[in-house]
DRENBA-45104 format. One line per field, with one value per atom (N, C-alpha, C): atom name; residue number from 0; z, x, y; residue in one letter. Coordinates in Angstrom, 3 decimals. Example, Ala and Ser with C-alpha at 12.3 -4.5 7.8 and 13.67 -1.06 7.14 Angstrom:
atom: [N,CA,C,N,CA,C] .
n: [0,0,0,1,1,1] .
Z: [7.800,7.800,7.800,7.080,7.140,7.870] .
X: [13.190,12.300,13.200,12.850,13.670,12.900] .
Y: [-5.690,-4.500,-3.300,-2.250,-1.060,0.030] .
res: [A,A,A,S,S,S] .
end
This chain:
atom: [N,CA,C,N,CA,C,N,CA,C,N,CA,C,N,CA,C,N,CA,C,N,CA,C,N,CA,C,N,CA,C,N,CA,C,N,CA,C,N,CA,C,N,CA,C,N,CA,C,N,CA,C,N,CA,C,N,CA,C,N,CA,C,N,CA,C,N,CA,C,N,CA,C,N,CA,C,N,CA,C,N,CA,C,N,CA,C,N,CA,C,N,CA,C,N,CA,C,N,CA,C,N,CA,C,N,CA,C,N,CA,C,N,CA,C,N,CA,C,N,CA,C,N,CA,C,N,CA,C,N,CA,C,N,CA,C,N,CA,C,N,CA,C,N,CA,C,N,CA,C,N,CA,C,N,CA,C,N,CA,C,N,CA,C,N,CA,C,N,CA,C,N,CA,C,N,CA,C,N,CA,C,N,CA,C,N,CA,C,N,CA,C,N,CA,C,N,CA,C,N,CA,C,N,CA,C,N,CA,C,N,CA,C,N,CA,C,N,CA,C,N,CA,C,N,CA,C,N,CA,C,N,CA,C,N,CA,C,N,CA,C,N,CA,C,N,CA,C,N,CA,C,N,CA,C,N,CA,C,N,CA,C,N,CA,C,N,CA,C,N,CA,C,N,CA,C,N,CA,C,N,CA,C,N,CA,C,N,CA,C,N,CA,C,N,CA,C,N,CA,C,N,CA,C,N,CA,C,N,CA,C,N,CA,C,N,CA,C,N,CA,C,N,CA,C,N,CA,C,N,CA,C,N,CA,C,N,CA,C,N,CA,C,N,CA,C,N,CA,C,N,CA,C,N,CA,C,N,CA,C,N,CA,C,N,CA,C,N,CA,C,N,CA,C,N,CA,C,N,CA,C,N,CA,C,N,CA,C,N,CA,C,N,CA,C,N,CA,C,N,CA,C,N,CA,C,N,CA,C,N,CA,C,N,CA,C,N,CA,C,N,CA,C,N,CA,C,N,CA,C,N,CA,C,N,CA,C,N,CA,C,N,CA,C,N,CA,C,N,CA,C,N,CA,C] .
n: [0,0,0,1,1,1,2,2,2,3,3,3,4,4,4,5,5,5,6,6,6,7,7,7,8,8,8,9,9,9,10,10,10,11,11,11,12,12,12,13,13,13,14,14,14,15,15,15,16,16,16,17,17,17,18,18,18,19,19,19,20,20,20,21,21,21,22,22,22,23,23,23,24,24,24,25,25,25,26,26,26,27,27,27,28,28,28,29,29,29,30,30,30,31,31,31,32,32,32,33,33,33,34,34,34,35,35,35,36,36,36,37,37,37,38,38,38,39,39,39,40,40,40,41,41,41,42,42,42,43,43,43,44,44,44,45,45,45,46,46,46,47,47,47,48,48,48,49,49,49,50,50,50,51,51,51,52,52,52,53,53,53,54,54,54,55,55,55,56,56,56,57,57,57,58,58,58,59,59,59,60,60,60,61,61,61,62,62,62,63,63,63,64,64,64,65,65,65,66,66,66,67,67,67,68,68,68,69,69,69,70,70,70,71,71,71,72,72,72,73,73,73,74,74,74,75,75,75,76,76,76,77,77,77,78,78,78,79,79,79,80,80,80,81,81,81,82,82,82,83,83,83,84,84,84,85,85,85,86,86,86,87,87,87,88,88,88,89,89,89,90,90,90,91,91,91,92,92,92,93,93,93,94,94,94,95,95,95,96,96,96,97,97,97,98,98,98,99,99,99,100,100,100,101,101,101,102,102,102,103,103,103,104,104,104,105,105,105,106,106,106,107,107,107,108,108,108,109,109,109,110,110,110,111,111,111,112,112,112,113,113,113,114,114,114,115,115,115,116,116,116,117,117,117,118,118,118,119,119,119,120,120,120,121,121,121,122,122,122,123,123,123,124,124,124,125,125,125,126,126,126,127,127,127,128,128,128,129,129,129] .
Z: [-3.985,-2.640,-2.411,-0.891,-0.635,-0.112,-0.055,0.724,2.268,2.967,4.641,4.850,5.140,5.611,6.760,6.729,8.307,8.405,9.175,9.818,8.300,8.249,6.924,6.036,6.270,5.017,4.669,3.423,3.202,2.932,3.924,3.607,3.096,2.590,1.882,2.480,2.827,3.028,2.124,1.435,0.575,0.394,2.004,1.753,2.333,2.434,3.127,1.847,2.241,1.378,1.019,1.848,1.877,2.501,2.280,1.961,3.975,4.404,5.631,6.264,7.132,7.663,8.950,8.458,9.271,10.331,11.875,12.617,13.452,13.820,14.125,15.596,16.222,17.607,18.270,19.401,19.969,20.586,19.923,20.804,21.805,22.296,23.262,22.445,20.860,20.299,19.090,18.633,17.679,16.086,15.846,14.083,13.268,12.544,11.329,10.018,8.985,7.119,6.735,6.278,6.010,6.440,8.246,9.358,9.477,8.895,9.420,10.446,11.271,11.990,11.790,11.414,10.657,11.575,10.872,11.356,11.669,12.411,12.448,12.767,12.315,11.907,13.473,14.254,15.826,15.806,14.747,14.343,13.905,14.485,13.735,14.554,15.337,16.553,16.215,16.056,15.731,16.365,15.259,15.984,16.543,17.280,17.441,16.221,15.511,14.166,13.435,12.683,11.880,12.226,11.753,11.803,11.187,10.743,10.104,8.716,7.520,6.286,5.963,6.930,5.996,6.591,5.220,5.241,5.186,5.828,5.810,4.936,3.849,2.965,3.167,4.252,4.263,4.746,3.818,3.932,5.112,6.266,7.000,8.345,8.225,9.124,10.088,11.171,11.944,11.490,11.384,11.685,10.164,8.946,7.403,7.250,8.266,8.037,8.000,9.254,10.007,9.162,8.754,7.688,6.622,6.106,4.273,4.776,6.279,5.901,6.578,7.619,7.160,5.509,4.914,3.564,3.019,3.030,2.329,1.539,2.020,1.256,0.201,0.094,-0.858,0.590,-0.358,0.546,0.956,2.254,3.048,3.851,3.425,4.379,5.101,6.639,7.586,7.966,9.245,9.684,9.720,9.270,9.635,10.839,11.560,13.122,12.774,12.021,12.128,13.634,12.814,13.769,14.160,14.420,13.702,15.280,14.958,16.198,15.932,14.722,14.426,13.882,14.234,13.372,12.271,11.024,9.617,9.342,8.510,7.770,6.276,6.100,6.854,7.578,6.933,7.792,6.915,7.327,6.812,7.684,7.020,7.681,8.000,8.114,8.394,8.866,8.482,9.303,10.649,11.549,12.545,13.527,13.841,14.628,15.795,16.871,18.524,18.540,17.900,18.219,17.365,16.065,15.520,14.289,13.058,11.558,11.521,10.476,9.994,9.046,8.856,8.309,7.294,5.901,4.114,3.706,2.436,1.672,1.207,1.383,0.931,1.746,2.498,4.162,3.782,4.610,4.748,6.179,6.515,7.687,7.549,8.533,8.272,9.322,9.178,9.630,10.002,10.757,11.517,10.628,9.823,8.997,7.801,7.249,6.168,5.037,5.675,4.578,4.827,3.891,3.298,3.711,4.150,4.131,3.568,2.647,2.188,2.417,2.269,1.998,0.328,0.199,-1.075,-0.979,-0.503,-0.220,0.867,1.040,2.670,2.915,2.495,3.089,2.961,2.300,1.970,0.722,-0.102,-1.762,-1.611,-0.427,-0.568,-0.259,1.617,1.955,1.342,0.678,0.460,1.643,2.092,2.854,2.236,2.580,2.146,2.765] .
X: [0.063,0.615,1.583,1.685,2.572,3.662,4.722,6.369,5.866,6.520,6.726,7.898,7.218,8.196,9.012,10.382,11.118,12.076,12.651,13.849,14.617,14.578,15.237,14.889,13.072,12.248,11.929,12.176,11.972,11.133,10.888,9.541,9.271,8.270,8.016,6.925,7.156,5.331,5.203,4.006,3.256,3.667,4.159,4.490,6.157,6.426,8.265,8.982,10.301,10.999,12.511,11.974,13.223,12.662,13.162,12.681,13.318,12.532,13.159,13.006,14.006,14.044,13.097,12.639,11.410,12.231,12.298,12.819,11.841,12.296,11.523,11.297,10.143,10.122,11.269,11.970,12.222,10.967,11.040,9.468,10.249,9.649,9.967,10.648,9.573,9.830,10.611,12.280,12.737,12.099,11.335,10.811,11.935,11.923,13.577,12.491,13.088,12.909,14.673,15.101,16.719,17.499,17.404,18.208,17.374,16.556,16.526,15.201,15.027,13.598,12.293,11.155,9.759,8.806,8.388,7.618,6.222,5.591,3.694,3.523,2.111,1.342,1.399,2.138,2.331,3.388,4.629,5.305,5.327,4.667,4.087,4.690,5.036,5.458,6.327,6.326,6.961,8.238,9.333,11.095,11.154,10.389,10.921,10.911,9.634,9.823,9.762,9.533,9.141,9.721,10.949,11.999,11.110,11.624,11.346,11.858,11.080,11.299,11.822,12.420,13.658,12.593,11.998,11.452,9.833,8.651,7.140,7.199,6.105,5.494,3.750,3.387,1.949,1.211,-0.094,-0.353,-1.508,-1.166,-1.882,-1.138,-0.246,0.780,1.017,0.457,0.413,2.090,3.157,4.485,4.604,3.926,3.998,3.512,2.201,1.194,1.749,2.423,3.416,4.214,5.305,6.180,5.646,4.531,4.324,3.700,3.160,2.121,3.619,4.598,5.716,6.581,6.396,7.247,5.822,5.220,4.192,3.436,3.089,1.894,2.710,4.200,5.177,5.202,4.642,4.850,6.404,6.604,7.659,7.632,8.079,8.160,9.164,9.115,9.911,10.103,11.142,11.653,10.461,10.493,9.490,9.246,8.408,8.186,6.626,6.669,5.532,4.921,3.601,2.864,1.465,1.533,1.125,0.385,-0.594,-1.333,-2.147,-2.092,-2.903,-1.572,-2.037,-1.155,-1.254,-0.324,-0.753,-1.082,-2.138,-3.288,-3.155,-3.908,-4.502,-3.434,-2.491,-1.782,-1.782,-1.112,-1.911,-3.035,-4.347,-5.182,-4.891,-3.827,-3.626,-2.225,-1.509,0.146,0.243,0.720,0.627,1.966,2.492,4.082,3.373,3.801,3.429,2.199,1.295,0.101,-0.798,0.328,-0.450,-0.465,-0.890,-1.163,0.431,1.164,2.192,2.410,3.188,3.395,3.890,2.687,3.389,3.306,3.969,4.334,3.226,1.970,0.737,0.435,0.651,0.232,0.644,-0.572,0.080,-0.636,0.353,-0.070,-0.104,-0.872,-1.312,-0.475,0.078,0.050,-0.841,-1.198,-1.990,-2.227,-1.015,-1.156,-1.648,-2.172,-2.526,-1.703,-0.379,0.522,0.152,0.085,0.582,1.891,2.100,3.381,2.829,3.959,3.978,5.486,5.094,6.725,7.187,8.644,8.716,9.462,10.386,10.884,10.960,10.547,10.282,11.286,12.904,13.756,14.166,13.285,13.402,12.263,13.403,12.430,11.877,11.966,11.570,10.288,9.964,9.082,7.639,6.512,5.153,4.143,3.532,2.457,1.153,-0.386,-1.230,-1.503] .
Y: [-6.611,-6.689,-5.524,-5.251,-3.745,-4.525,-3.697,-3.994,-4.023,-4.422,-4.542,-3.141,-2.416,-0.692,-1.147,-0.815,-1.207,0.338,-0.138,0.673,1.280,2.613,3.225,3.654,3.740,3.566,5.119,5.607,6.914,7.423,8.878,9.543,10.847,11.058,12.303,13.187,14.394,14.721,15.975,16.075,16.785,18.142,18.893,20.116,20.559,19.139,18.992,19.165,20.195,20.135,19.462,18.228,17.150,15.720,14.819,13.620,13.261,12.213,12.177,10.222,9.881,8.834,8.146,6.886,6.328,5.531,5.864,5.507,4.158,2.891,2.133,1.727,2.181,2.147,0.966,0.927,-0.624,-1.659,-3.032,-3.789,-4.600,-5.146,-6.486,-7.752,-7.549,-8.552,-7.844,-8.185,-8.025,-8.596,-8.381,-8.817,-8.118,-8.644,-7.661,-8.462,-7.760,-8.303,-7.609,-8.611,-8.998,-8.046,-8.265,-7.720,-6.323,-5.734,-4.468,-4.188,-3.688,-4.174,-3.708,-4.577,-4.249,-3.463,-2.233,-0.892,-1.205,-0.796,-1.239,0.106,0.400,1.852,2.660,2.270,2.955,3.680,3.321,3.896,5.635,6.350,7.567,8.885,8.315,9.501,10.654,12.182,12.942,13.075,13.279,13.666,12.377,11.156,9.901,8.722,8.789,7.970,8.502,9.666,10.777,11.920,12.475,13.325,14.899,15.599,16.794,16.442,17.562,17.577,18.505,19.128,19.803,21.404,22.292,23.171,22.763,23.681,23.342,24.565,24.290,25.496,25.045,24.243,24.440,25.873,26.277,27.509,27.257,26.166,26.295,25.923,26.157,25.913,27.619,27.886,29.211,29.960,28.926,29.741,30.148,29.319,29.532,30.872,31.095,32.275,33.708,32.858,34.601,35.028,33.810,34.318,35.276,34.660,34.522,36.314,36.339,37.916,38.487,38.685,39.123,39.395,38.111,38.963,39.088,39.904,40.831,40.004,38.665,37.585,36.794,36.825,35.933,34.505,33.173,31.940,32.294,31.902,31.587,30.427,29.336,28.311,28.787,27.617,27.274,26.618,26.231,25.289,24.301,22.427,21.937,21.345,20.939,20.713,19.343,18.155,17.528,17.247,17.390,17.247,16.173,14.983,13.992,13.491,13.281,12.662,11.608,10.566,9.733,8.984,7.590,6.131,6.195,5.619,5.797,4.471,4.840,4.038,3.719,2.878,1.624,1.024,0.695,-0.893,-2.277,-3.259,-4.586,-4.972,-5.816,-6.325,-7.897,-7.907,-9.552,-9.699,-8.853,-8.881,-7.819,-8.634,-7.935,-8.108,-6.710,-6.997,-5.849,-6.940,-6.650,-5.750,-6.678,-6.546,-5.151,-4.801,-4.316,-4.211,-3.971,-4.102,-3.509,-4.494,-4.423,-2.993,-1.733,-0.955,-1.126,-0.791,-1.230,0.229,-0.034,0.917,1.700,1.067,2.059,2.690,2.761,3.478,5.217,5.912,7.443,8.210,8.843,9.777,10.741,11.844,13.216,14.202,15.013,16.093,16.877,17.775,18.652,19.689,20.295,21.082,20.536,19.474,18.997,18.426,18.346,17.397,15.771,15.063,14.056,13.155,12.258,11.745,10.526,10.180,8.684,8.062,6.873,6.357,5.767,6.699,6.445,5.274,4.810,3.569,2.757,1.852,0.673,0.398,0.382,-0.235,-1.508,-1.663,-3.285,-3.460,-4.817,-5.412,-6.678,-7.339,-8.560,-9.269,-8.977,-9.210,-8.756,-9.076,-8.378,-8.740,-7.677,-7.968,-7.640,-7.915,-7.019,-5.851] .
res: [X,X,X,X,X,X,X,X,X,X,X,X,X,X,X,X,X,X,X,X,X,X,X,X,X,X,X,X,X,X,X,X,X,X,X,X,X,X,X,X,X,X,X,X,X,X,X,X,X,X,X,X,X,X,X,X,X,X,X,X,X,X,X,X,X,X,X,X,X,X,X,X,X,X,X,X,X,X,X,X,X,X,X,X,X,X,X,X,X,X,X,X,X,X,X,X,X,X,X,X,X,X,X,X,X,X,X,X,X,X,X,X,X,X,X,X,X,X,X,X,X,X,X,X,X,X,X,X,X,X,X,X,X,X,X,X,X,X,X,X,X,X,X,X,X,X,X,X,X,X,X,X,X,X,X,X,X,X,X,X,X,X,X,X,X,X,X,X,X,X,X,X,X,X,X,X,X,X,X,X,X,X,X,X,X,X,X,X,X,X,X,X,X,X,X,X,X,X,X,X,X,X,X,X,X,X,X,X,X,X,X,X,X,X,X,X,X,X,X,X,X,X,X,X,X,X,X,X,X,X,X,X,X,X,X,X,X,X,X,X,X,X,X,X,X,X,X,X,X,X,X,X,X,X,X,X,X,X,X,X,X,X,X,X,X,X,X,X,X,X,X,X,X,X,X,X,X,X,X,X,X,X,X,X,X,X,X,X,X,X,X,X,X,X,X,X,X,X,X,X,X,X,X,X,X,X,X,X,X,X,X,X,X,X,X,X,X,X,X,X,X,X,X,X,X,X,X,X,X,X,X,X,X,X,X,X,X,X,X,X,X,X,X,X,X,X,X,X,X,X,X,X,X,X,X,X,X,X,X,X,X,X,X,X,X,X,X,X,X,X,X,X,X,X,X,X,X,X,X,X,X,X,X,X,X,X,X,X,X,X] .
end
């Protein structure tokens, strides 16, 4: 069984060079797991639930490109800017907050540039969902 991800839950993506905070949409309906409020895979929205990682070193990232052929083909990351246009997946198939698959700890979303995000910690130890 996976954790129930809420409000606080820390994330990583593949080519971020800093770990960043999972912000939890507001619903109609307050759901919390011990006070903090529980995330569903809609949660994905860039700079509103999904902050920046600090620095991008993806070598497919247009502003990485510019840099890296500016310093003469040495990788140069930059500022990161995610860019995320899909919900992260899977979800639970059976927990569902305002109407959609509850957001667990196995869950990962994509970037445009091809990073990875996972969550390394949900914010919470108690609740398990599938």
């Amino acid at each position: 069984m996976a954790l129930q991800s809420c409000m606080g839950a820390t994330l990583k993506c593949s080519f971020g060079a800093a770990p960043a905070v999972l912000s939890v949409t507001p619903r109609g309906t307050n759901i919390s797991v011990g006070g903090l409020p529980a995330a569903n895979i809609l949660d994905f929205v860039p700079m509103l639930n999904i902050p920046n990682f600090g620095m991008c070193a993806a070598p497919t990232n247009p502003a990485v490109i510019t840099a890296t052929a500016a310093a003469a083909g040495v990788l140069t990351p930059v500022p990161c800017v995610p860019v995320i246009t899909e919900p992260w997946v899977p979800g639970s198939p059976t927990v569902f907050i305002n109407k959609s698959p509850a957001l667990n700890n196995t869950s990962t979303c994509l970037c445009k540039w091809l990073g990875v995000i996972n969550i390394v910690n949900p914010a919470q130890t108690v609740l398990q969902i599938p």
